[in-house]
C-alpha positions in Angstrom: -1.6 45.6 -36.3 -1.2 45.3 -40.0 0.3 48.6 -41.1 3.6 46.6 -42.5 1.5 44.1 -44.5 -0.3 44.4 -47.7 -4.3 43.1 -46.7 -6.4 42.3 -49.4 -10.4 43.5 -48.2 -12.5 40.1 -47.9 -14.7 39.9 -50.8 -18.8 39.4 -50.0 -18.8 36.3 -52.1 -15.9 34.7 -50.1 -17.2 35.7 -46.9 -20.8 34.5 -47.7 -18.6 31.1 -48.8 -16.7 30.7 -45.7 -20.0 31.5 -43.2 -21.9 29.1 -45.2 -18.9 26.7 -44.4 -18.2 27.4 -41.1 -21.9 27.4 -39.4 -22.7 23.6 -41.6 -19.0 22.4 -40.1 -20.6 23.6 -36.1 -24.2 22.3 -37.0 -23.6 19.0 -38.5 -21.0 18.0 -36.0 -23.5 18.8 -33.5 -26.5 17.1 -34.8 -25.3 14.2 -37.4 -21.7 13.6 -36.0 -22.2 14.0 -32.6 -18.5 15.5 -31.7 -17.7 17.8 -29.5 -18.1 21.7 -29.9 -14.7 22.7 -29.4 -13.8 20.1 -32.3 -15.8 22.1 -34.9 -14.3 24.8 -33.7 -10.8 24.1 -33.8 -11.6 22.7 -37.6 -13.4 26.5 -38.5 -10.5 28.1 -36.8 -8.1 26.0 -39.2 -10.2 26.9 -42.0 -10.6 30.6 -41.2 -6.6 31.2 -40.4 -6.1 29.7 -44.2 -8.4 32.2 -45.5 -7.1 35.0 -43.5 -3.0 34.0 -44.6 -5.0 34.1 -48.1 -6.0 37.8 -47.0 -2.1 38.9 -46.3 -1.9 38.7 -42.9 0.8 37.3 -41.3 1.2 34.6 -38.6 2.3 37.0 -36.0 -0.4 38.8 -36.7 -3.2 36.6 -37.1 -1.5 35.1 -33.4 -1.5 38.6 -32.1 -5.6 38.6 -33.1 -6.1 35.1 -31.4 -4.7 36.3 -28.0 -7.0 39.5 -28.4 -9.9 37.1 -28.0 -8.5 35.4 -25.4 -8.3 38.1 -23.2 -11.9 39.2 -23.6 -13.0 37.0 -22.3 -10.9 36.3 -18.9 -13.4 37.8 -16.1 -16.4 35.8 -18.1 -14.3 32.7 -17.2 -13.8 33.7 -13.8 -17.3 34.5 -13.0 -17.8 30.6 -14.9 -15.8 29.0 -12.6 -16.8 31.3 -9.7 -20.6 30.0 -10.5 -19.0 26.5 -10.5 -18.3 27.0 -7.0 -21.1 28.8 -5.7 -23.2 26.0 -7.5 -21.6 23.5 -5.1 -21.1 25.1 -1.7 -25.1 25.6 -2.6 -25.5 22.0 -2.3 -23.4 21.9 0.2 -24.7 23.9 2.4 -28.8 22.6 2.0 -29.7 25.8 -0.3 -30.5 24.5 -2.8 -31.9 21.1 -1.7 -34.3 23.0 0.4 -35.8 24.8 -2.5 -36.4 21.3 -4.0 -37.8 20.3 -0.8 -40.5 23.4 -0.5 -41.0 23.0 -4.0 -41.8 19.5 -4.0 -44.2 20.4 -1.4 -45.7 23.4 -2.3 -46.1 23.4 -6.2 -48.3 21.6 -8.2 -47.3 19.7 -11.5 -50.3 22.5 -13.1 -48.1 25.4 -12.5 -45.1 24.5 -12.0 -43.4 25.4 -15.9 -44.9 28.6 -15.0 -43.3 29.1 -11.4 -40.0 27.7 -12.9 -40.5 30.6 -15.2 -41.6 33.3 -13.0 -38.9 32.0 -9.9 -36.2 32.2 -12.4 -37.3 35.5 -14.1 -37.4 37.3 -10.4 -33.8 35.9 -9.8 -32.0 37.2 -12.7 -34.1 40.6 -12.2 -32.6 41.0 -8.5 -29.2 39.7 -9.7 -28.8 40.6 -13.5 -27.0 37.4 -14.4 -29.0 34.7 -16.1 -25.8 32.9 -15.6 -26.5 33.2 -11.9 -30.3 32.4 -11.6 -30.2 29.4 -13.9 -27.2 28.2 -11.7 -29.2 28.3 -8.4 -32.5 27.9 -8.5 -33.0 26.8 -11.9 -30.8 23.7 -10.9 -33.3 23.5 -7.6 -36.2 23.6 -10.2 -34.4 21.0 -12.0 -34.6 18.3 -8.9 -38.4 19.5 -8.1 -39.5 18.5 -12.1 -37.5 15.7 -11.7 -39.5 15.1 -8.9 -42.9 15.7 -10.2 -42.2 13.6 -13.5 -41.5 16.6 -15.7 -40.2 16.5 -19.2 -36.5 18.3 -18.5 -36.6 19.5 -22.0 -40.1 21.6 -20.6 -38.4 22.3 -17.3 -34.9 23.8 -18.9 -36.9 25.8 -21.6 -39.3 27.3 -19.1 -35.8 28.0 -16.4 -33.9 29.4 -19.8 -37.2 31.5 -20.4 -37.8 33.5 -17.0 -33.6 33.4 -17.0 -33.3 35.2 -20.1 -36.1 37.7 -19.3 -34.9 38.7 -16.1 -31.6 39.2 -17.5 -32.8 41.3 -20.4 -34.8 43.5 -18.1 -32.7 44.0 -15.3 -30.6 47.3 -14.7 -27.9 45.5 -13.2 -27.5 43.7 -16.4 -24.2 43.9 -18.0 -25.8 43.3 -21.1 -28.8 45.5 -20.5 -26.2 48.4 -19.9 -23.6 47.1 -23.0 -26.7 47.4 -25.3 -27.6 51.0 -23.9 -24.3 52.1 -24.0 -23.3 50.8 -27.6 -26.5 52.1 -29.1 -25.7 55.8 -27.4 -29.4 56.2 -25.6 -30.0 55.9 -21.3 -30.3 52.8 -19.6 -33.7 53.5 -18.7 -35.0 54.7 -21.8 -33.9 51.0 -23.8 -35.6 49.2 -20.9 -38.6 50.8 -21.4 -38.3 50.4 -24.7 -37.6 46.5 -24.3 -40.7 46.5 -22.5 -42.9 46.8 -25.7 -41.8 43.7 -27.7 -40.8 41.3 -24.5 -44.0 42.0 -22.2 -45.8 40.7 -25.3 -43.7 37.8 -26.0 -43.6 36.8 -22.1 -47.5 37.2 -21.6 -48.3 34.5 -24.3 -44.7 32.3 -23.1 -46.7 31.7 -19.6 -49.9 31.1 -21.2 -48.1 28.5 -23.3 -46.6 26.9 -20.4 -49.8 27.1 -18.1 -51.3 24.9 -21.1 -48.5 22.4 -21.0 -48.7 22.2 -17.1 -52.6 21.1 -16.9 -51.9 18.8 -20.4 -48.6 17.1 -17.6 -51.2 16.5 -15.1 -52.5 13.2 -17.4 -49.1 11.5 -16.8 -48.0 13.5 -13.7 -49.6 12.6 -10.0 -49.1 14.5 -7.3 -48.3 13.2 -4.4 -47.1 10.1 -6.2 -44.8 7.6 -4.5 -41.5 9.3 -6.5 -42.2 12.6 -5.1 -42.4 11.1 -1.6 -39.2 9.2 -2.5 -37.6 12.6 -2.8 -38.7 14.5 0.3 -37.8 11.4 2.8 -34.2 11.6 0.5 -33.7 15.1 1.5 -35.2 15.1 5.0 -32.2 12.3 5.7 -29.5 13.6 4.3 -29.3 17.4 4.6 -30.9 19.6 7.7 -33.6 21.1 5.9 -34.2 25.1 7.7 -35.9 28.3 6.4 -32.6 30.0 7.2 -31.0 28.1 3.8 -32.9 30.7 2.5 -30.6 33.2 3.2 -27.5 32.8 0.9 -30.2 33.5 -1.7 -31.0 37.0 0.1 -27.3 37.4 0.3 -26.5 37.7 -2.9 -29.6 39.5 -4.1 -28.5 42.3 -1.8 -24.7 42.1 -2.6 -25.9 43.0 -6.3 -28.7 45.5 -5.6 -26.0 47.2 -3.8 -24.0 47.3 -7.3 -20.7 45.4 -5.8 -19.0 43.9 -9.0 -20.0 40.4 -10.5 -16.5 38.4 -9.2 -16.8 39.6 -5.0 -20.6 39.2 -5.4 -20.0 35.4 -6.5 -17.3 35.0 -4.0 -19.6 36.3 -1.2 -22.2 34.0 -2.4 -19.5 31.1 -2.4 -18.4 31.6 1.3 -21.9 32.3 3.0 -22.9 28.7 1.2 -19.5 27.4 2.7 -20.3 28.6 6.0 -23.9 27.4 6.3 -22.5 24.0 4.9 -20.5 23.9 7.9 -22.7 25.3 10.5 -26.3 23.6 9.8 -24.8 20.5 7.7 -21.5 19.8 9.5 -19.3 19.4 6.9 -15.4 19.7 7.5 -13.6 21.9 5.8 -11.2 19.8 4.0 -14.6 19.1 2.3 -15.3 22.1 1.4 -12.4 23.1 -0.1 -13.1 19.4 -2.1 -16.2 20.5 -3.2 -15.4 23.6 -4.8 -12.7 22.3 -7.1 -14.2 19.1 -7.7 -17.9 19.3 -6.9 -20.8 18.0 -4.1 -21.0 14.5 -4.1 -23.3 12.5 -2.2 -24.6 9.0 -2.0 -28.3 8.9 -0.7 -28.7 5.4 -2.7 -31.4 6.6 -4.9 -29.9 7.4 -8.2 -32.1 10.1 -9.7 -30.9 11.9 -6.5 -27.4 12.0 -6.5 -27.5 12.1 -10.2 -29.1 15.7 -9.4 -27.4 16.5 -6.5 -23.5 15.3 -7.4 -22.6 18.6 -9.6 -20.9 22.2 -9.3 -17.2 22.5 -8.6 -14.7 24.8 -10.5 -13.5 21.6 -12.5 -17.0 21.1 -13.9 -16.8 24.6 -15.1 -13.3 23.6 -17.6 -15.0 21.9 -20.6 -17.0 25.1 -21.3 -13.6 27.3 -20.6 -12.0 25.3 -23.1 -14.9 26.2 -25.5 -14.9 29.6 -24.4 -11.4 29.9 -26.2 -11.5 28.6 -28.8 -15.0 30.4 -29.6 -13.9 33.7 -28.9 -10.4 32.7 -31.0 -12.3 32.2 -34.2 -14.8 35.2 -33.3 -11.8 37.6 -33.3 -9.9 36.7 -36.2 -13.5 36.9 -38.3 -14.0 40.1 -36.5 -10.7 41.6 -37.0 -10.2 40.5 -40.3 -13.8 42.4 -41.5 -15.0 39.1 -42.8 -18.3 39.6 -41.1 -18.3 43.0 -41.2 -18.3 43.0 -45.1 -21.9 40.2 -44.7 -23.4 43.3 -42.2 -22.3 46.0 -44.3 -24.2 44.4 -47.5 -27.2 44.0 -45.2 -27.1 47.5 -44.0 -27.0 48.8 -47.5 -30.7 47.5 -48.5 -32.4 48.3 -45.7 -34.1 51.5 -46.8 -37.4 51.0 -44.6 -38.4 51.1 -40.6 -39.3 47.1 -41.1 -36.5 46.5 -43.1 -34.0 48.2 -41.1 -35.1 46.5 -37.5 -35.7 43.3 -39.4 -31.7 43.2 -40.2 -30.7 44.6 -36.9 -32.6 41.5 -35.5 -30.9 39.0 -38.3 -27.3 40.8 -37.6 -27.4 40.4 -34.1 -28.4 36.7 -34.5 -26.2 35.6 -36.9 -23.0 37.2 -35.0 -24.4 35.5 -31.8 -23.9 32.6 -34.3 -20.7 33.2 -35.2 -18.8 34.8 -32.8 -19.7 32.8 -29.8 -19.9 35.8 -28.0 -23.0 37.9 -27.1 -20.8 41.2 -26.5 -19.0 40.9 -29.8 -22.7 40.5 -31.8 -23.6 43.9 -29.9 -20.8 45.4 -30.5 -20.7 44.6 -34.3 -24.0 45.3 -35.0 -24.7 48.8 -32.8 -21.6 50.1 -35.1 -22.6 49.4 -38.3 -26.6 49.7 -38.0 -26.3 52.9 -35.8 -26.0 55.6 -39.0 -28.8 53.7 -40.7 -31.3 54.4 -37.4 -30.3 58.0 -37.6 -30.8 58.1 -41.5 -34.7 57.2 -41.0 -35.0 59.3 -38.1 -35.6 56.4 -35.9 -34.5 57.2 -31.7 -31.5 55.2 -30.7 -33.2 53.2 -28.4 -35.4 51.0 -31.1 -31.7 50.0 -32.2 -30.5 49.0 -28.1 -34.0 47.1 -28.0 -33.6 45.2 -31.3 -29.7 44.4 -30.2 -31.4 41.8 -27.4 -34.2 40.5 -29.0 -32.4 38.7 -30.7 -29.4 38.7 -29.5 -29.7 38.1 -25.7 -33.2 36.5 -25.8 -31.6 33.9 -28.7 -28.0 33.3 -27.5 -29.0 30.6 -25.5 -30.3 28.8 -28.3 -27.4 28.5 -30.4 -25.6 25.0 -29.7 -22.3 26.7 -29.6 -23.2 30.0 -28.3 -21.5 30.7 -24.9 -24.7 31.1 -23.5 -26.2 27.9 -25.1 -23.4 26.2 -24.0 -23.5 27.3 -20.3 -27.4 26.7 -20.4 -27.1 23.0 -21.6 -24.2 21.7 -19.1 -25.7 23.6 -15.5 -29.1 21.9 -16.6 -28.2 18.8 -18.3 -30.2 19.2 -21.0 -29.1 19.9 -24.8 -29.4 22.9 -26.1 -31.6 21.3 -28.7 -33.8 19.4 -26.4 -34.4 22.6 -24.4 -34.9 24.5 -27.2 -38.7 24.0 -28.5 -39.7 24.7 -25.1 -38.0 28.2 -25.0 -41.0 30.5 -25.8 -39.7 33.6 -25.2 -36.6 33.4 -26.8 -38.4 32.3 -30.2 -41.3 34.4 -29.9 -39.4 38.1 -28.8 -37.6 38.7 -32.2 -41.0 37.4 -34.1 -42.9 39.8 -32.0 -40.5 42.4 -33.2 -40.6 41.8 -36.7 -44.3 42.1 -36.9 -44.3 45.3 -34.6 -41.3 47.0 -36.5 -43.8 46.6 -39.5 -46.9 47.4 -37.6 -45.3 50.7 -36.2 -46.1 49.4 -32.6 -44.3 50.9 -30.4 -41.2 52.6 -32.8 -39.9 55.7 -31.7 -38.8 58.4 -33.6 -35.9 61.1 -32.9 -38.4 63.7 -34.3 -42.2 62.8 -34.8 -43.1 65.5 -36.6 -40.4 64.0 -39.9 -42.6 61.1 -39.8 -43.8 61.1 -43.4 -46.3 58.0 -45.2 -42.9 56.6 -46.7 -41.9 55.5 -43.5 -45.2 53.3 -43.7 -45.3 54.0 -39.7 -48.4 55.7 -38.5 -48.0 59.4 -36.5 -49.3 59.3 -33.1 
């Protein structure tokens, strides 16, 4: 790409500069200026090209790495509008309004951060997609807090939680399997692995939420005249049947069976278009409506169809359009070594176990933060982190593990992440609302800080190297 031109290396201090610059430009438009995402970023990929024509490269060149991000990203955009769609036939069809229903009925204000937690977790565990779960049921767990007076901020924090642990956990992951792969140890081996910093971090998460649930029940009653307001909603306007259940099976069985992400989604789209036409009579011209431009519905009671009206491929475009221009600025940083020259000075001090997984953790957080992209902070880090893992004779898989706790179980809590992005307009909630209520995301990479300095649960290639200096105990 650059053999022709003469590339100056980015130096630390200008790199460090032009980070600095570029995450204050995404946070203060977010927070004090209130403008949209894809605004800061169109301003730090203005600011970025400068620096990298400063660098040498040309404009063909710094073009050529533009398009580069583009296309890594074109099956993630497909499988965003594809959930677009299956969110609406969904609605459509009386899937998801019957989880409301049964949820309205069945849980009680107590537990129900805790269910939304454990539902969602299960999901993304059957499916592998946090995408997926927090698409479905987590917009069904949406409408039954809404229902049951719950703070949404709680409500999306406790969805993003089980979401994001599910995901993490799951072998039909794609990042589960990226993270293995990357970090050269078996898929198996970094989910058990995983298992020793995120069962922690998940077991106190649901006791945190149990204790919010019985502190909701002061301003929460059950049975209260809203909640009734809801069921009589959904019993008029949608046939409400056990087998709505069954698009949910569907697709749980379509991935267990390891078909690809893109005909899973479509599978899941036209089993909710048919049952929207065989138990809730809807014509097909609607249909085909719905999936471009979304369900809409008018039951007369706002909170309702302000819940119900969503989905549709169109929906899905704002977050496209960020998707570009995210993954633009993430490759011209990437392929220009700017952020590889703020890893590589990292990586050079870490001469301890707690050191060395403490950085892994800040790496993989920090490109999450400034790549957009959870694949590219993976990517980035595994490469140059990997050598330091076998230079302290640490196994491989400590390195896959540390890749997601802080870089899956985080990415939805970055404003401009693609994740946090995604999270905030399914749900409705900002990504800042949402996020104090995220335990598991904020407590996973603290639990693996104080364990990679503990010596809880770090594996070593060879045991018997192990020496004092390595301030690990032997087992």
């Amino acid at each position: 790409m650059t053999t022709k031109e003469n590339i100056k290396t980015p130096k630390f201090f200008h790199a460090l500069i032009l980070s600095i610059a570029l995450i204050l430009i995404l946070l203060l438009s977010v927070t004090v200026f209130d403008l949209d995402i894809q605004l800061a970023l169109f301003m730090c990929i203005i600011i970025t090209v400068i620096y990298t024509i400063y660098l040498g490269y040309k404009w063909s060149t710094v073009e050529k790495m533009m398009m580069e991000g583009i296309s890594s990203i074109l099956i993630a955009v497909l499988i965003l509008m594809l959930i677009g769609i299956v969110i609406a036939t969904w609605i459509a069809s009386g899937t998801i309004p019957y989880i409301i229903y049964i949820g309205l009925k069945l849980i009680s204000p107590k537990f129900f951060l805790l269910s939304a937690c454990l539902t969602c977790a299960f999901m993304s565990m059957a499916t592998g997609s946090s995408w997926s779960s927090a698409g479905t049921v987590g917009i069904a767990f949406m409408g039954i807090g809404a229902g049951l007076g719950i703070n949404p901020a709680m409500t999306a924090g406790a969805i993003v939680s089980g979401s994001y642990f599910g995901d993490k956990q799951s072998p039909f992951s794609d990042t589960t399997n990226l993270a293995s792969a990357l970090s050269g140890t078996t898929l198996f081996e970094h989910m058990s692995s995983m298992m020793w910093t995120t069962t922690p971090a998940l077991v106190i998460t649901l006791i945190l939420y149990t204790i919010l649930g019985f502190k909701n029940t002061t301003t929460v009653i059950e049975n209260s005249d809203t909640i009734n307001m809801y069921l009589t909603n959904l019993e008029a306007n949608f046939n409400l049947t056990p087998l709505l259940l069954l698009p949910i099976a569907i697709l749980i069985i379509v991935i267990v069976k390891k078909s690809p992400a893109l005909p899973g989604l479509v599978i899941s789209s036209i089993t909710g278009s048919a049952f929207a036409v065989i138990f809730q009579k809807v014509a097909l011209s609607d249909i085909g409506r719905y999936m471009f431009d979304g369900y809409t519905i008018s039951t007369g009671v706002e909170q309702i169809d302000k819940l119900l009206n969503r989905g549709g491929l169109y929906s899905m475009l704002w977050t496209v359009s960020f998707y570009f221009m995210a993954c633009i600025l993430g490759s011209i940083l990437d392929n220009t070594g700017i952020l590889r020259v703020l890893l590589e000075k990292l990586a050079s001090i870490t001469k301890s176990v707690g050191a060395l997984i403490t950085s892994t953790l800040v790496s993989s957080f920090s490109m999450c933060v400034f790549t957009g992209s959870l694949e590219s902070a993976m990517l980035i880090t595994a490469k140059l982190f990997g050598p330091a893992y076998d230079d302290l004779n640490l196994d491989r898989k400590v390195l896959s593990r540390s890749l997601e706790d802080a870089g899956t179980m985080t990415a939805a809590l970055i404003p401009w992440n693609s994740n946090g992005v995604f999270m905030a307009t399914t749900l409705g909630v900002a990504t800042f609302s949402y996020l104090p209520y995220a335990f598991l995301g904020i407590l996973t990479p603290i639990v693996a800080i104080i364990f990679a300095f503990t010596g809880i649960g770090i594996f070593y290639k060879d045991p018997q190297k192990v020496t004092t200096e390595d301030n690990v105990p032997i087992d």
